[in-house]
Structures are given as C-alpha cells and as structure tokens.
N, C-alpha and C positions, 0 to 999 in steps of 0.2 A: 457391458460395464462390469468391472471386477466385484465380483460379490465379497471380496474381503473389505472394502471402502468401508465406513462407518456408515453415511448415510446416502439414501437411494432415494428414488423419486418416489418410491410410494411412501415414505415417513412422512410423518404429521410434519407441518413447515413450524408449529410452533415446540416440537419435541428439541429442533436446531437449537433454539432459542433458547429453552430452560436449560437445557445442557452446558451453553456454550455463548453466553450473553455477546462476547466478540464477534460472534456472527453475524450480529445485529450491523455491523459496519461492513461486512460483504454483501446485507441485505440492500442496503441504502443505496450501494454504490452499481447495484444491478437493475435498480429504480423501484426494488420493492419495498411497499406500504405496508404499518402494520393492521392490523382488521381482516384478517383470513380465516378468521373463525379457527375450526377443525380440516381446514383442507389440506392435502397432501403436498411435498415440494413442488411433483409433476405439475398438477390444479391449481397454483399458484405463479409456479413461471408461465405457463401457457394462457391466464387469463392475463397477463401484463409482456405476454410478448418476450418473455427473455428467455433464452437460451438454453433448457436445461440442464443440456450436459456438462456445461462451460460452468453454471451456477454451481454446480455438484464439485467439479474438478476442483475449484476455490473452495469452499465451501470445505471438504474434505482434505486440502492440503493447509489451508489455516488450525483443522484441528488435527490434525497428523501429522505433518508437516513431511519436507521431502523423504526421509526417507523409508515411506509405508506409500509415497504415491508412485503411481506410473503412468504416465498421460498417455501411453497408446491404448487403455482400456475405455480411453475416454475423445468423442466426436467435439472438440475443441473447436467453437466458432472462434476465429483471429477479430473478428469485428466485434463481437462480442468482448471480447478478453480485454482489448485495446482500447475499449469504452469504459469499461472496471475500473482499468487503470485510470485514467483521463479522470473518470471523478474522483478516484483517491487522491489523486493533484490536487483538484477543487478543495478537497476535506484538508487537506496539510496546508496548503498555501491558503486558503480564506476563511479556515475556521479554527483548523486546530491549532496551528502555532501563532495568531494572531491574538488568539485568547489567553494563552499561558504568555504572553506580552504585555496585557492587558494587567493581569494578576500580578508578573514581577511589578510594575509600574507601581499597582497600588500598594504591593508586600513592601518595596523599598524606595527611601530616599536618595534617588541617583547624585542631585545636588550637595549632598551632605556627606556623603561618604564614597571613599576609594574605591572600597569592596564592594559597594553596591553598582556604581558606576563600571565596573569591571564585567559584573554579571549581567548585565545590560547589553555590556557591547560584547560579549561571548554568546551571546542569546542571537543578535543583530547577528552577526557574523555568521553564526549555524543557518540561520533562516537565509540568507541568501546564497548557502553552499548549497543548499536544500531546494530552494529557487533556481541555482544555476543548472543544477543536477537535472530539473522535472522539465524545466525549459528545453535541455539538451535533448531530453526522451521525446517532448511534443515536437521540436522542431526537427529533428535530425531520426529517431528513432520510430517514432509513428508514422513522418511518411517517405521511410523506405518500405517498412510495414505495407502500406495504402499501393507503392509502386511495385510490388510486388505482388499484391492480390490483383493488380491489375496486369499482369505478365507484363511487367516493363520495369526488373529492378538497376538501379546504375551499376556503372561498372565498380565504383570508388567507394564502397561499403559493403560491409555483411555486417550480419548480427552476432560474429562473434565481437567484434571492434565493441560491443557496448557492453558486455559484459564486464571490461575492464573500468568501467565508469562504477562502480559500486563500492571500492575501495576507500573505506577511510572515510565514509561520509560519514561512521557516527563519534568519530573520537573527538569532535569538537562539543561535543553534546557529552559526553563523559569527562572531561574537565570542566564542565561549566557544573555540570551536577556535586563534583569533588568539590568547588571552587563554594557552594553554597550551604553543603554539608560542613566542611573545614571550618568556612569562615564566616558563616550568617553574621550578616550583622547589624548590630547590637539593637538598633533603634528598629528591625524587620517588626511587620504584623506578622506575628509568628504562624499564626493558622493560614491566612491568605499563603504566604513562603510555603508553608508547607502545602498547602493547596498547589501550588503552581511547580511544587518540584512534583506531587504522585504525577501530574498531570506531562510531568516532563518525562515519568521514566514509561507511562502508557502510551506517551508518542513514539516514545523511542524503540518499544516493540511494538506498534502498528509500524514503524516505518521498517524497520528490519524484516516484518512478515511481508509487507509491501515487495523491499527489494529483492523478498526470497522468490512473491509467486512470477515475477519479473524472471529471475534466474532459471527456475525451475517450472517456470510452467510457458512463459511467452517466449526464452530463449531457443529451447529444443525444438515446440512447436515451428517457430520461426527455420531453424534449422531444416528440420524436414522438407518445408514449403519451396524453399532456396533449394535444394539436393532434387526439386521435382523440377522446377523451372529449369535450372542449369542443365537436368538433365536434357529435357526437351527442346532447350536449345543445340544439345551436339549434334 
C-alpha cells in the first residue's frame, strides 16, 4: 500500500472518525458498527468480514479525493466495491432524499402557493433522475460487473459506456436550491426550510463523492479487469 495515503490499517478506526465525521457514511455502507473501542482499521474490518483494502481505498479517496489517489497501490475487492455502492443507493433512495421530502412537505404549503408547489415538483423530479441513474447502475452496470467476475462479459458493453451516465445529474438539484434561496416563500417554516436545504446541499456532496468513487475508483478497476479477460480470450 502507498505509505503516502493518509490512513492505514494500523490507525485507530476511531482516529477516521474524529478527523473526518463523513466517514461515518463509508463506515455504514461497509457494514461497519459503531463500538470498536480502541481497535485498529485492520481489527475492525477483519472482525466484521470486510475487505480492508477496498475499506481504505474509499475511506482515503473520500478524504483526499482523486487526485492524491492511486488505486494500483491498492488490492481492490470488485465485490466488495459494488456492495459499497449498492448501499449508498439504499442510503439516497430510502433515507436520504426521502427525508429532505418529508421536511420540504412540512417547511411549505404546496396548496397555497406557486413557489412552493414548484419546489416540490423540482425536488420530485431530481429524486427520480437520481432513481433512474442508480436503477441504470444496479441493473445494467452491476451485472456486467458480476459477468465479468464470472469470465463471461457480453459483447454489447464495457464500462466505459457508463461513465457517460454521470453528466448533468446535479444541475436539477442546483436550481431547485437557487429556486428556494431566490424565492422562499413567505408563509415557509423558516427553520424546518432551512433544515431541509443544509440537508440538500450535504446530499448533494455525498452524491458527487458517490459518483467520483464510481468514476475513480470502480471505473478503472473495472477497466483493468476487461483488458485481462479480453486478453485471455485472443
């Protein structure tokens, strides 16, 4: 592993944490609990089964971000990675953006007003761009993924083809935020409103770091794995 990475397996797994509260949501999504006392990253993924190099490579690229990482210093489980992601879907589609719905709902009176009924349906709108996008990944993107680890990818796909799926998914989500800063309106619960936009603009970088470790960390891997099959089939 690159000894320039910030954190190694032998760091405290709670040293992650006080540094870097966001981690907390890489934690979750690897299956790990909080209550590890003083144990190390290593002594932590290993009593819960997860992957520690794969845990680090995230873990390290959430807080560095692409361009301090280099995924060949790093033993990348794909099964692992592709499970990461899978519950990051879970956390965006049944928790995260269902609750900042929940908040606009009770911050504004849709029936009473334009502006509010507007923010609504630009909200509605993003969450199933966001929906069509994660659906596209599970169903199309995971199992070329899966037919690949099983030496049998089709003909009619690579992983570059999804790269281009990332474009433009958050500019609905940056007018809907414009749309609530410009124009709150008037009759809003002002605290609730503003609860439910911080809560807009912290989804909006989980989903951007989301679609970066996608880019930067399952893309290239993926890449490699295709350049070994392909090979072994000439």
């Amino acid at each position: 592993m690159d000894n320039t990475q910030k954190y190694k397996p032998t760091d405290k797994m709670i040293d992650l944490i006080s540094n870097n509260y966001n981690l907390l949501q890489v934690m979750s999504r690897f299956g790990l609990s909080l209550g590890f006392g003083n144990k190390t990253v290593k002594e932590v993924c290993e009593m819960n089964g997860v992957h520690c190099p794969t845990f680090l490579a995230v873990v390290n690229f959430v807080e560095e971000g692409f361009s301090r990482i280099d995924n060949t210093h790093y033993e990348i489980s794909i099964p692992a990675l592709v499970d990461y992601l899978k519950q990051a879907h879970i956390y965006f589609l049944d928790f995260c953006l269902p609750g900042i719905r929940r908040k606009l709902i009770y911050a504004i009176d849709c029936s009473d007003d334009d502006v509010s009924f507007l923010i609504l349906k630009f909200f509605d709108e993003y969450m199933n761009e966001v929906r069509k996008h994660m659906e596209y990944e599970e169903k199309t993107v995971f199992k070329y993924v899966d037919a690949l680890l099983n030496n049998n990818p089709p003909k009619n796909y690579q992983i570059s083809t999804f790269s281009k799926h990332h474009d433009q998914i958050s500019e609905k989500l940056t007018e809907l935020k414009n749309i609530i800063i410009k124009y709150c309106p008037a009759k809003a619960n002002k605290n609730m409103l503003n609860a439910a936009l911080f809560d807009i603009y912290t989804c909006e970088e989980g989903l951007d770091s989301h679609c970066s470790v996608e880019d930067y960390l399952l893309v290239p891997t993926i890449l490699k794995l295709e350049r070994r099959i392909l090979g072994n089939e000439k």
